[in-house]
PATORVO-13279 format. One record per residue (C-alpha): residue number from 1; residue in three letters; chain; y, z, x. Coordinates in pm, 1 decimal. Layout:
residues N
NUM:Ala:A:Y:Z:X;
...
//
This chain:
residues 448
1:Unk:A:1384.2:539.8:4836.8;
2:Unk:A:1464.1:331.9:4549.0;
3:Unk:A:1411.2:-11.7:4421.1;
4:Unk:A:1158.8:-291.1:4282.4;
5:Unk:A:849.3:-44.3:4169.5;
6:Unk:A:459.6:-88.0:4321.8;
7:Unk:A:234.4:-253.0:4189.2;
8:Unk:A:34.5:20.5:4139.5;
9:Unk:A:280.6:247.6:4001.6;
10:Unk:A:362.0:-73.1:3729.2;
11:Unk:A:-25.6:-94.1:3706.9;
12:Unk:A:-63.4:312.0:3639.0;
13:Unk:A:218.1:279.0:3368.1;
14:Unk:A:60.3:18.4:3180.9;
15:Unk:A:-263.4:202.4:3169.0;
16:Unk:A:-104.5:479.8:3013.8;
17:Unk:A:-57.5:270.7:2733.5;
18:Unk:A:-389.1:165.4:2708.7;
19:Unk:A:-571.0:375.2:2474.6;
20:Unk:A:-307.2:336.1:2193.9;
21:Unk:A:-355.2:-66.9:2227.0;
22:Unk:A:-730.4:-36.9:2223.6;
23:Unk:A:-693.3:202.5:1915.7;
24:Unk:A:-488.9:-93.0:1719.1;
25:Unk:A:-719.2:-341.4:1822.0;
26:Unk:A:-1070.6:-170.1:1704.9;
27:Unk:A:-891.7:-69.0:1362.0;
28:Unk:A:-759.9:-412.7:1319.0;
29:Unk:A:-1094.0:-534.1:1412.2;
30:Unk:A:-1249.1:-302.9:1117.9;
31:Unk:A:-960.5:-418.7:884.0;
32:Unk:A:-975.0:-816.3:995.5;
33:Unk:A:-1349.3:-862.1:1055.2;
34:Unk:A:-1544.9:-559.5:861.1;
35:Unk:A:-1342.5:-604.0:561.6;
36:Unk:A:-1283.5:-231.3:570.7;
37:Unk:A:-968.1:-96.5:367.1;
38:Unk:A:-666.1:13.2:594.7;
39:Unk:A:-604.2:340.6:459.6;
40:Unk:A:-980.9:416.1:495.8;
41:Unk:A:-1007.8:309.0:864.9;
42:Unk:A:-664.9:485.0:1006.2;
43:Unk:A:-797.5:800.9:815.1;
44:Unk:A:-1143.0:810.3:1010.8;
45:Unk:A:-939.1:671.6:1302.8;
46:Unk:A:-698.7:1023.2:1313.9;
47:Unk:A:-997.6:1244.3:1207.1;
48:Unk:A:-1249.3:1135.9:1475.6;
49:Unk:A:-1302.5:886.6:1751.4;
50:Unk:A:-1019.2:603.8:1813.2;
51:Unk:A:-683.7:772.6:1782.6;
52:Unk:A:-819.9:1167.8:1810.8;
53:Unk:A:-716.1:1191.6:2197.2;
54:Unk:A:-415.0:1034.9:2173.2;
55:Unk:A:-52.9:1166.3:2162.0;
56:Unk:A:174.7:1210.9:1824.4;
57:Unk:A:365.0:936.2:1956.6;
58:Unk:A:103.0:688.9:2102.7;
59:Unk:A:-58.6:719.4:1727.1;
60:Unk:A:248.1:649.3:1551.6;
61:Unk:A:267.3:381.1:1836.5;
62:Unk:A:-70.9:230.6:1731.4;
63:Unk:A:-6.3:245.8:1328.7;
64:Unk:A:302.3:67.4:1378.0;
65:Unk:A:138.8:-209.6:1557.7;
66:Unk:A:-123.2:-277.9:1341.5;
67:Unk:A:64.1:-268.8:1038.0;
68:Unk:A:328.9:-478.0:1191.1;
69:Unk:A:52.6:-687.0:1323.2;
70:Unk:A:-114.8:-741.4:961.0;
71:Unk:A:263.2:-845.9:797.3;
72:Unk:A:342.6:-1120.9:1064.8;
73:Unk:A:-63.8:-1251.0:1095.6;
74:Unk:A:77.5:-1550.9:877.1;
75:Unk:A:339.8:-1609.3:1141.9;
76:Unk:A:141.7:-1575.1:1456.3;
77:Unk:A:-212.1:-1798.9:1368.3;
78:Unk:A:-53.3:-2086.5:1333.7;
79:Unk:A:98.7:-2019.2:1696.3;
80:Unk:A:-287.6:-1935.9:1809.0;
81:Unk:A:-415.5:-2272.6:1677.7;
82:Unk:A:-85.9:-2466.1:1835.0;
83:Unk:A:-157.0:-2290.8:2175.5;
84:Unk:A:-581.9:-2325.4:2170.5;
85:Unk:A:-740.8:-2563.7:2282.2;
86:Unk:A:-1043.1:-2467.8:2040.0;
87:Unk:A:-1065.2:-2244.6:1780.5;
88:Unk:A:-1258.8:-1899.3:1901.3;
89:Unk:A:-1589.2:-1794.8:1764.5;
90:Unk:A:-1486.4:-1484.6:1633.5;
91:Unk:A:-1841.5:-1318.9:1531.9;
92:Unk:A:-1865.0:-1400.9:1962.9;
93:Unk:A:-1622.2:-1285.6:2080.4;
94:Unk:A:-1595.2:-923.9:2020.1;
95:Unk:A:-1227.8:-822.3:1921.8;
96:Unk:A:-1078.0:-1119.9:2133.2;
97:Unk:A:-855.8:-1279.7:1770.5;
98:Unk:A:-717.7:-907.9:1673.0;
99:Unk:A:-635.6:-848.2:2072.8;
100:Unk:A:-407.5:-1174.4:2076.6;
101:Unk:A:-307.8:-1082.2:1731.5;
102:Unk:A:-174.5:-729.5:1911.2;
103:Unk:A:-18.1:-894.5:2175.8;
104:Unk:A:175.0:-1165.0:2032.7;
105:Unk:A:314.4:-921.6:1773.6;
106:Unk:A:443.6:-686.5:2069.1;
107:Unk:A:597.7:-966.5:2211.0;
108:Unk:A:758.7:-1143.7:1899.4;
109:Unk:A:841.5:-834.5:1689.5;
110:Unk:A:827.0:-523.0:1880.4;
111:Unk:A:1002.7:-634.0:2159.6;
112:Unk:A:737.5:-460.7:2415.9;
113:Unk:A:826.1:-616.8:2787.1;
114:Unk:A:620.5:-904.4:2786.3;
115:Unk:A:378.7:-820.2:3125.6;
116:Unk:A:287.3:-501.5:2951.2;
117:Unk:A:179.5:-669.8:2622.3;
118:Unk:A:-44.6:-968.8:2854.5;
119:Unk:A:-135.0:-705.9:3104.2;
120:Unk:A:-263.4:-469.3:2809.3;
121:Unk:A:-438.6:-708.8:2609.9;
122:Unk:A:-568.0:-841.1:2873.3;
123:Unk:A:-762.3:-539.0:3004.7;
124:Unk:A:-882.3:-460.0:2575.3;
125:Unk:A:-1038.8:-774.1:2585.5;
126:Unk:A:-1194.4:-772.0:2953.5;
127:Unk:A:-1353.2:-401.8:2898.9;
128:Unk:A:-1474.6:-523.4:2511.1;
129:Unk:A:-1852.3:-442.8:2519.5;
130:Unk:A:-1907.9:-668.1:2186.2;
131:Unk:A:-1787.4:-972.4:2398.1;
132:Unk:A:-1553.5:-1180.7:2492.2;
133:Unk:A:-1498.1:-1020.5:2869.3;
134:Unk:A:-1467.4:-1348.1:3043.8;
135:Unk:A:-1152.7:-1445.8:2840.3;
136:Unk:A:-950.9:-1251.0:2977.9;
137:Unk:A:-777.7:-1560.1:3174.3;
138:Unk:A:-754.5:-1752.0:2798.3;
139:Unk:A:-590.6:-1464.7:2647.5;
140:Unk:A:-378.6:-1472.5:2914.8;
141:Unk:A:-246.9:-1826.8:2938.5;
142:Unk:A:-213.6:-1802.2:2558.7;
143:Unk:A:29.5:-1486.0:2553.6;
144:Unk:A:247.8:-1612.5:2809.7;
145:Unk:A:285.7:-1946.9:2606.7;
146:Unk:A:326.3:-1729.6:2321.1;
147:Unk:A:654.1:-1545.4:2523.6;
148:Unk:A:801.1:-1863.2:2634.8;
149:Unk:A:739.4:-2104.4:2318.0;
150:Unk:A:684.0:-1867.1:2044.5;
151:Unk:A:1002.3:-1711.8:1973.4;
152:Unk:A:1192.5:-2095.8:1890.1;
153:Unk:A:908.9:-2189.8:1674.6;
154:Unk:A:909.1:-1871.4:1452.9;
155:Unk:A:1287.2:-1888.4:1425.1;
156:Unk:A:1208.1:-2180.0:1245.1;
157:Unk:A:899.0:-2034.1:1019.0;
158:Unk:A:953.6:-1962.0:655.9;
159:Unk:A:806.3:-1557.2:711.1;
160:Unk:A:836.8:-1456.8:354.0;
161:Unk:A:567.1:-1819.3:248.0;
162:Unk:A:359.6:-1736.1:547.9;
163:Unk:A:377.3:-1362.8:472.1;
164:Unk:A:61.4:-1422.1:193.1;
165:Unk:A:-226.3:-1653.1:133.8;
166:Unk:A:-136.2:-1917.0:-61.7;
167:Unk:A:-296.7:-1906.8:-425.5;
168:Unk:A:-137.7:-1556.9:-413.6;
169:Unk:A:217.2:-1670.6:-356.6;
170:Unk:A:140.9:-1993.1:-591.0;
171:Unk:A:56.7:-1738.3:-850.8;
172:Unk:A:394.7:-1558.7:-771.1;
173:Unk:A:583.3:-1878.3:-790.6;
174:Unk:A:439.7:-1973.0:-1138.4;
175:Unk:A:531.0:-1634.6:-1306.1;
176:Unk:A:765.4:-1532.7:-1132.2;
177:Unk:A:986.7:-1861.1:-1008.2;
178:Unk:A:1073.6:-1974.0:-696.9;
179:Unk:A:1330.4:-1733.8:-615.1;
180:Unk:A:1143.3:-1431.8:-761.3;
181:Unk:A:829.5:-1518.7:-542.9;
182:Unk:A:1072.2:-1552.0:-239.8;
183:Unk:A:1205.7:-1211.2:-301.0;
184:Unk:A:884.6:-1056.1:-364.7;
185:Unk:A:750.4:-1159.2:-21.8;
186:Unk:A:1067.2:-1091.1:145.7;
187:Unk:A:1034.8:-733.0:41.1;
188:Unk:A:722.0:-671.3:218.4;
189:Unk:A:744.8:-806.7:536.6;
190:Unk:A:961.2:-413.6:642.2;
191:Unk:A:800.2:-99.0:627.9;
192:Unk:A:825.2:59.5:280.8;
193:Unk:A:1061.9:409.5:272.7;
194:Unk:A:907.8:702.0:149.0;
195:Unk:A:950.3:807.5:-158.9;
196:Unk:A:892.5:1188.4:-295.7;
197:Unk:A:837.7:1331.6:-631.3;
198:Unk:A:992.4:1671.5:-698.9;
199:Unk:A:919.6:1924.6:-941.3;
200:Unk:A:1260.0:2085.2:-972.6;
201:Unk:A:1603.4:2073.1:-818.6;
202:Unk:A:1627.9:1722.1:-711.8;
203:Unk:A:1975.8:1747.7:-599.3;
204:Unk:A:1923.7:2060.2:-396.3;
205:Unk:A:1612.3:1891.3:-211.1;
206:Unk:A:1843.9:1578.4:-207.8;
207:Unk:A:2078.6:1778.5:-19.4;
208:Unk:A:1766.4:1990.8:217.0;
209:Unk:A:1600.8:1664.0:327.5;
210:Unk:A:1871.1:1438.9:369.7;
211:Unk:A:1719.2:1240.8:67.8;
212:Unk:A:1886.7:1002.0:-150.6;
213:Unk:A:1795.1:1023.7:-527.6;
214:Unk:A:1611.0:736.8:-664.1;
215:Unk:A:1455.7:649.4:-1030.9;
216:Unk:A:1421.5:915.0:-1278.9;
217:Unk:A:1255.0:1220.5:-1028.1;
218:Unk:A:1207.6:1091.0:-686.4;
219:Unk:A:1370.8:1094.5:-360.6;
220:Unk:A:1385.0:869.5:-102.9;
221:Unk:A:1359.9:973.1:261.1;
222:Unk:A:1602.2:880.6:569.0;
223:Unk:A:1368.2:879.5:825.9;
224:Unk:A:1020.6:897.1:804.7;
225:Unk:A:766.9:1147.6:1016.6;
226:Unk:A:468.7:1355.3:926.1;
227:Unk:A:541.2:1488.2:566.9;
228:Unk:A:367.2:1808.3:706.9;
229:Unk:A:683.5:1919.4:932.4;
230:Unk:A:919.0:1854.7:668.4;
231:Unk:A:1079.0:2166.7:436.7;
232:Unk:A:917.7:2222.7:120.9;
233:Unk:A:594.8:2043.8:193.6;
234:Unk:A:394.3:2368.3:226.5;
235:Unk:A:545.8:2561.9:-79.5;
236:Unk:A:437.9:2255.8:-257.1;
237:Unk:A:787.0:2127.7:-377.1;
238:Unk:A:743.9:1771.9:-388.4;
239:Unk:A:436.7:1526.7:-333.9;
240:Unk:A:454.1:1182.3:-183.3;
241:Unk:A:457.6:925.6:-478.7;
242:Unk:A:622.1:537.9:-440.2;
243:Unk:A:934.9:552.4:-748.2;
244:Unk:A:750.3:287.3:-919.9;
245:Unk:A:436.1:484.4:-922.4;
246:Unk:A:665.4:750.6:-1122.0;
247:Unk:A:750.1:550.8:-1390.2;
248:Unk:A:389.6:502.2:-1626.8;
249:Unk:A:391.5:906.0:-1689.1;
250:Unk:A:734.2:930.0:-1795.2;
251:Unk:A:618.2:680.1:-2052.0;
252:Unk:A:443.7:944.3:-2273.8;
253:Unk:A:720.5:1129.2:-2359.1;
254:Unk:A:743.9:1487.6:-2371.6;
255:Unk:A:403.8:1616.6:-2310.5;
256:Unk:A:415.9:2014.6:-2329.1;
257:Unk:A:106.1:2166.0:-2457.7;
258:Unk:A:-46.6:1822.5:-2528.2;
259:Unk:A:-363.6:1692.9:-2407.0;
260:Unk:A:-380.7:1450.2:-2162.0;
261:Unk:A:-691.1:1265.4:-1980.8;
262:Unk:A:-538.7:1061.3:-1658.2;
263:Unk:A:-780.0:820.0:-1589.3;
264:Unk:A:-914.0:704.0:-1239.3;
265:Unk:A:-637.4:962.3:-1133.9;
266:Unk:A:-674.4:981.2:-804.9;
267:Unk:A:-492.6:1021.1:-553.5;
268:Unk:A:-336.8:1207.2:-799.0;
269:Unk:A:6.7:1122.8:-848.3;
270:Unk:A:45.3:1080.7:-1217.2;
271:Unk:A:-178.7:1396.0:-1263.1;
272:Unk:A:37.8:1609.7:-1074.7;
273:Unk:A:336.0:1479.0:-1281.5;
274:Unk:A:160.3:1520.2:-1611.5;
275:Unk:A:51.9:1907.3:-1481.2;
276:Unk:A:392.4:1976.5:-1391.0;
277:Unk:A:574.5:1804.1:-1767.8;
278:Unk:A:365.7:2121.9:-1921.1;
279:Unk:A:22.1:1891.9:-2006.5;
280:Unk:A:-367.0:2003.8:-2080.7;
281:Unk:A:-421.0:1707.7:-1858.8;
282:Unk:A:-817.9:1616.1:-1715.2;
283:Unk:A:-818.7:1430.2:-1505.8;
284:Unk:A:-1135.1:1171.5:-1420.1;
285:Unk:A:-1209.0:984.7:-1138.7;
286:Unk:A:-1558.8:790.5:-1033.4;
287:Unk:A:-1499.2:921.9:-617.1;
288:Unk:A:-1608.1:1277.5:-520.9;
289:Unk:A:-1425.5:1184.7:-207.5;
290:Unk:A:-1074.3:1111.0:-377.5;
291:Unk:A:-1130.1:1371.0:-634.4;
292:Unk:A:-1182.6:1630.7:-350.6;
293:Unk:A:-812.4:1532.9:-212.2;
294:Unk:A:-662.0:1544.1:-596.9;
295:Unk:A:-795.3:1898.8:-598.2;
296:Unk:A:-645.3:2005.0:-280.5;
297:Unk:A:-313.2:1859.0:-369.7;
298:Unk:A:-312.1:2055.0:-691.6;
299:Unk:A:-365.8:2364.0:-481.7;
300:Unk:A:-65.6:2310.0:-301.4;
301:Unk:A:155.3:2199.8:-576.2;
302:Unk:A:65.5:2492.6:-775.0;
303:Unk:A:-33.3:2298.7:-1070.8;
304:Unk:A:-345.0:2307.1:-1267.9;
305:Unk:A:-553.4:2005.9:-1420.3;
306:Unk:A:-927.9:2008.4:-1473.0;
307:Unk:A:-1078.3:1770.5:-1249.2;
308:Unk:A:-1401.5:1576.3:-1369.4;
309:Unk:A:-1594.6:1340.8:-1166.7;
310:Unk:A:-1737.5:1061.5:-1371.9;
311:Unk:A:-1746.1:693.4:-1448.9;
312:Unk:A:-1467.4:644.0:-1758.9;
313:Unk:A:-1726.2:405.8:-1894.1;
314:Unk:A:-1958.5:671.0:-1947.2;
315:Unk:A:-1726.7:943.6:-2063.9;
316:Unk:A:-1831.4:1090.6:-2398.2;
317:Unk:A:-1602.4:1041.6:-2674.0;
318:Unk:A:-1599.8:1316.4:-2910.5;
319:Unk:A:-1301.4:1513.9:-2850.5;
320:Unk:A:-1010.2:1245.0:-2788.3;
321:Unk:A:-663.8:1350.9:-2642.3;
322:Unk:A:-293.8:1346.2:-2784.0;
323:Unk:A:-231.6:1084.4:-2494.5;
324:Unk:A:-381.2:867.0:-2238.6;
325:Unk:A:-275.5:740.8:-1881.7;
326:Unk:A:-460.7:451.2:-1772.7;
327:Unk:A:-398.4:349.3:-1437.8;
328:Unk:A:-693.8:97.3:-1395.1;
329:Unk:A:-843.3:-31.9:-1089.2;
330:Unk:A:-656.4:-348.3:-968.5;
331:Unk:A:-559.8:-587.1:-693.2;
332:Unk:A:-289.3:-420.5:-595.8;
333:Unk:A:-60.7:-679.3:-511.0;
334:Unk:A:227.6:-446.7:-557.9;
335:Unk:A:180.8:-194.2:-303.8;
336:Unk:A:139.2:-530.7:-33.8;
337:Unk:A:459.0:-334.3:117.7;
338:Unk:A:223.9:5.7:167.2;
339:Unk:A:-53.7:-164.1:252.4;
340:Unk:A:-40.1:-476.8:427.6;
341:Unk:A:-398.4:-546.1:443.4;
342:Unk:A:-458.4:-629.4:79.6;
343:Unk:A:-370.6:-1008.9:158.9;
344:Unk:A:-615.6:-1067.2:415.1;
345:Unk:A:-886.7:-863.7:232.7;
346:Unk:A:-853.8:-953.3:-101.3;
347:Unk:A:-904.3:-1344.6:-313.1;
348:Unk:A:-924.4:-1493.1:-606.6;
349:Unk:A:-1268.1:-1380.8:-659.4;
350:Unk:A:-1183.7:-1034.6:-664.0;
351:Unk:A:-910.4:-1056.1:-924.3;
352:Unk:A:-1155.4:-1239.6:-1159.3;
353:Unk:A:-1408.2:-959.7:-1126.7;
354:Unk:A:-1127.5:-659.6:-1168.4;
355:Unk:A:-996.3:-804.9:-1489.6;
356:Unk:A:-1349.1:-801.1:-1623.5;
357:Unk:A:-1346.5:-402.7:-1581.6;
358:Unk:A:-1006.3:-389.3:-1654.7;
359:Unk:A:-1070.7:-505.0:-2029.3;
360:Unk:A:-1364.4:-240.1:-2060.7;
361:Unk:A:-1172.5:47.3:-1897.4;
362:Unk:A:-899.2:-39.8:-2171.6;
363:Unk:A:-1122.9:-71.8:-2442.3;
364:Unk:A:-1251.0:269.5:-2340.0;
365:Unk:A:-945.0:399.4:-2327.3;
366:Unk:A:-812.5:343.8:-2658.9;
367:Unk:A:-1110.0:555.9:-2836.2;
368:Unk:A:-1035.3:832.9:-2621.0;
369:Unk:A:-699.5:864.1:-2788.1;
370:Unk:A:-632.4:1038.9:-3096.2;
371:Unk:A:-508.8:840.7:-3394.0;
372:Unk:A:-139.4:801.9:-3404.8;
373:Unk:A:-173.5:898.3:-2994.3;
374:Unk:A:-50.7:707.4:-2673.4;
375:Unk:A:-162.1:527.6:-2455.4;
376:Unk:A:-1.3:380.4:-2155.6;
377:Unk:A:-176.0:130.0:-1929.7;
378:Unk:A:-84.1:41.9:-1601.4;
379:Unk:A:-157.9:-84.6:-1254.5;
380:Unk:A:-9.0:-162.1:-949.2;
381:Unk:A:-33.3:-542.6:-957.8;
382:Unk:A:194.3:-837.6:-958.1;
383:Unk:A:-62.4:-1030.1:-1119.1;
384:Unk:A:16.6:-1107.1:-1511.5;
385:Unk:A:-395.1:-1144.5:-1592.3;
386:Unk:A:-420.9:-815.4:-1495.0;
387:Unk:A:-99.1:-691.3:-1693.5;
388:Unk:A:78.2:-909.5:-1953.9;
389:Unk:A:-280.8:-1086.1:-2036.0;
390:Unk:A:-492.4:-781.6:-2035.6;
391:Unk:A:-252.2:-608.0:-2315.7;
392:Unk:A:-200.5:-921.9:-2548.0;
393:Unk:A:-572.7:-968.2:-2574.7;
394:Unk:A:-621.3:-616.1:-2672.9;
395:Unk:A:-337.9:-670.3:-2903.5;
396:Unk:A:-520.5:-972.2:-3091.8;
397:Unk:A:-847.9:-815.2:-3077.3;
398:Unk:A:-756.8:-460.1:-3229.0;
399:Unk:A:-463.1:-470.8:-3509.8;
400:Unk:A:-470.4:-115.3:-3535.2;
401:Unk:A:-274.8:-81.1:-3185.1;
402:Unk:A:98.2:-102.1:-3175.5;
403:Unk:A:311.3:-187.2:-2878.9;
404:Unk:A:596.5:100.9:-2831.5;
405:Unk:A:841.8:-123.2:-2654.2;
406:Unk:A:1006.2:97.2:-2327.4;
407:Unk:A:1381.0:56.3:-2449.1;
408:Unk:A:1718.0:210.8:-2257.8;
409:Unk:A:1649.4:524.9:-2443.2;
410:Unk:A:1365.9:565.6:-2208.7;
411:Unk:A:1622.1:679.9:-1959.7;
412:Unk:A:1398.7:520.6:-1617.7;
413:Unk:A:1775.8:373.6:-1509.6;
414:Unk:A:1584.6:11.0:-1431.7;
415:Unk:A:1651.5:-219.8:-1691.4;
416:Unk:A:1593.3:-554.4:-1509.1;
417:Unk:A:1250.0:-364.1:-1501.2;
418:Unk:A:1176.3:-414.8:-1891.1;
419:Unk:A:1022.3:-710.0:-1991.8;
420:Unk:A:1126.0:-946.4:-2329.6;
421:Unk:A:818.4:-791.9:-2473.8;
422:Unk:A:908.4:-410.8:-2444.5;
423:Unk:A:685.9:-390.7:-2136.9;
424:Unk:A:752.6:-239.8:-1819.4;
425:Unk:A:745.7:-461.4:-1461.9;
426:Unk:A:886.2:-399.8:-1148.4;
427:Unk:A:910.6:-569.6:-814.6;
428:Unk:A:909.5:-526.2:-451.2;
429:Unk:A:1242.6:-660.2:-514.1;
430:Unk:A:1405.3:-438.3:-772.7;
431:Unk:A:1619.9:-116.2:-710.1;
432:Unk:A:1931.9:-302.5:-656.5;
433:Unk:A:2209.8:-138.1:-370.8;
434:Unk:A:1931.5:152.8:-238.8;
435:Unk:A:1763.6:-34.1:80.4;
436:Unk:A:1367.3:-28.2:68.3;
437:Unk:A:1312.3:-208.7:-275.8;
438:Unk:A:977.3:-28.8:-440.2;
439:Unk:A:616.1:-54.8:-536.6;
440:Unk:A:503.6:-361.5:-808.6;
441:Unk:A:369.8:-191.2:-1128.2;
442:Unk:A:318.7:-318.4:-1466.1;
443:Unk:A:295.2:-98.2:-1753.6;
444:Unk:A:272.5:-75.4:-2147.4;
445:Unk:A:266.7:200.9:-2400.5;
446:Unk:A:83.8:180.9:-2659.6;
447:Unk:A:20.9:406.1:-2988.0;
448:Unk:A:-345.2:378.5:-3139.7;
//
């Protein structure tokens, strides 16, 4: 017999979905209301607890919503406050905001049938033990104004303005221009490619993963899937590493047999790259945690570094290296793209605080090179007080240092990418003609 399906069949399908849902709610819930780090909470999530029962596909289901989720939450509040008639209490309410948050994103963007999305959210919020089971019926009514209202009014939106907090994009538009701040927010509303780092034969690997060749040494995947299943990840013939994030080490120059430290190396990166240009490279970082996971990339690359847990700060001085890679703790404004949480879990007040330690970690930095050695700072912000400031006011305080400028002969293919000054700063933007655009980075090489 065929024809219009049962209720309870309809009902049973829905419920399969379920779990995946209430996996992307609770993590945006960390993310949103905890102020826990993304990366951090979808880690725990696929080790233990929310996502460990759940299929390969119902997890990549559930990252893709909440990532989605966090790059259109400046699209979809302003819909929540249009359609509310009061503004929820959310430390009452259990994980009520991030369940309409799901649901409207399914709808809008994902293009989910809209009675699975209401049904769905629906039964998160109604089985929430923090609270919020009796509005079910409001998150109802709102989602199904959301479906008939929502899609005209964010036709109209300007996504790439609403895509960040405002002093952020203000900041953008004052360094940056208009245009450039446009294009920088445009960039990370899509999911970033991924980009690999290979030791040797880049155009053979090209050819092996259906890669396209990007920057200097990286390759940029087709598709994307667990980097586990794909050739060469177990002989350890390539790490995962953004282009941008490539460019700092190539910097120094031909390192073989030189001495390297890599400073608050991990995840490790930069050290691997250093290891594998033929580098004494040590590499310190503060986290036993992320130190632990440097190590056991290493392992699998086949490289070798010695690995030192320890504050940078506190590092003795007496035996300073040839070179120095300083990739200093930041806001991280360019890797929005990676990690769409940073604009809803990072302000003003954070930046002032990081450029403090930035200044000291620099400071540092420089007497741990020998005289007449490099160093190369860098970070993975769009911010100039955390790049172009931070380097002229270690210029004017020590004479001694001289700016190498980066120059065509530095062979990183990017010139739009090197700054008046010599300096190196790319965009979300940049990479002309190869679709995915890459990380922000600032970076400057310096010889003590």
């Amino acid at each position: 017999m065929t024809g219009t399906p049962s209720r309870a069949r309809t009902r049973q399908a829905h419920q399969v979905g379920l779990p995946a849902r209430r996996a992307a709610i609770e993590i945006l819930y960390r993310v949103l209301s905890e102020g826990r780090p993304l990366d951090t909470t979808l880690a725990d999530s696929a080790e233990s607890g929310l996502m460990t029962g759940l299929t390969q596909k119902d997890r990549a289901f559930a990252r893709n919503l909440v990532s989605t989720t966090l790059r259109r939450k400046g699209q979809i509040d302003p819909l929540i406050m249009q359609f509310s008639d009061k503004p929820l209490d959310r430390k009452r309410t259990g994980s009520v905001y991030e369940a309409i948050l799901t649901g409207a994103t399914q709808i809008l963007f994902l293009r989910v049938p809209t009675h699975a999305a209401i049904d769905l959210a629906v039964r998160a919020v109604t089985t929430d033990r923090r609270g919020g089971r009796k509005l079910g019926g409001f998150v109802n009514a709102l989602l199904r104004r959301v479906s008939r209202e929502g899609p005209d009014l964010v036709a109209a939106q300007d996504a790439s303005r609403l895509s960040v907090p405002g002093w952020l994009y203000e900041s953008w538009t004052k360094f940056y221009g208009g245009p450039g701040a446009k294009a920088i927010a445009e960039a990370q509303l899509t999911e970033p490619p991924l980009d690999l780092t290979v030791i040797s034969n880049r155009g053979d690997w090209a050819k092996r993963l259906d890669a396209v060749p990007v920057g200097p040494v990286s390759l940029r995947l087709s598709e994307g899937g667990r980097i586990e299943n794909l050739e060469g990840y177990a002989e350890g013939a390539w790490w995962v590493q953004d282009v941008a994030a490539t460019l700092p080490a190539l910097l120094l120059g031909d390192l073989t047999g030189k001495t390297v430290f890599d400073l608050c190396a991990a995840p490790g990166g930069k050290t691997a790259q250093l290891a594998a240009s033929g580098a004494k490279v040590t590499a310190v970082d503060a986290s036993a945690t992320r130190l632990e996971r440097l190590k056991q990339n290493l392992e699998r690359l086949k490289l070798n570094a010695t690995c030192i847990q320890a504050d940078v700060l506190e590092m003795p001085e007496t035996e300073p290296a040839d070179a120095v890679l300083l990739d200093a703790p930041c806001s991280a404004t360019g890797t929005i793209r990676r990690h769409p949480d940073i604009p809803h879990v990072k302000n003003k007040g954070d930046l002032k605080s990081l450029v403090g330690l930035q200044a000291k970690l620099l400071h540092k930095a420089v007497r741990l090179v020998k005289p007449g050695g490099l160093l190369v700072y860098c970070t993975c912000s769009l911010q100039p007080e955390e790049g172009e400031r931070q380097v002229a006011k270690l210029l004017a305080q020590d004479r001694s240092l001289e700016r190498l400028p980066v120059t065509a002969d530095d062979r990183l293919g990017l010139p739009d990418a090197i700054t008046a000054d010599g300096d190196l700063r790319t965009l979300p933007s940049h990479i002309p003609g190869v679709p995915g655009g890459m990380d922000g980075f600032f970076a400057c090489r310096i010889k003590r």
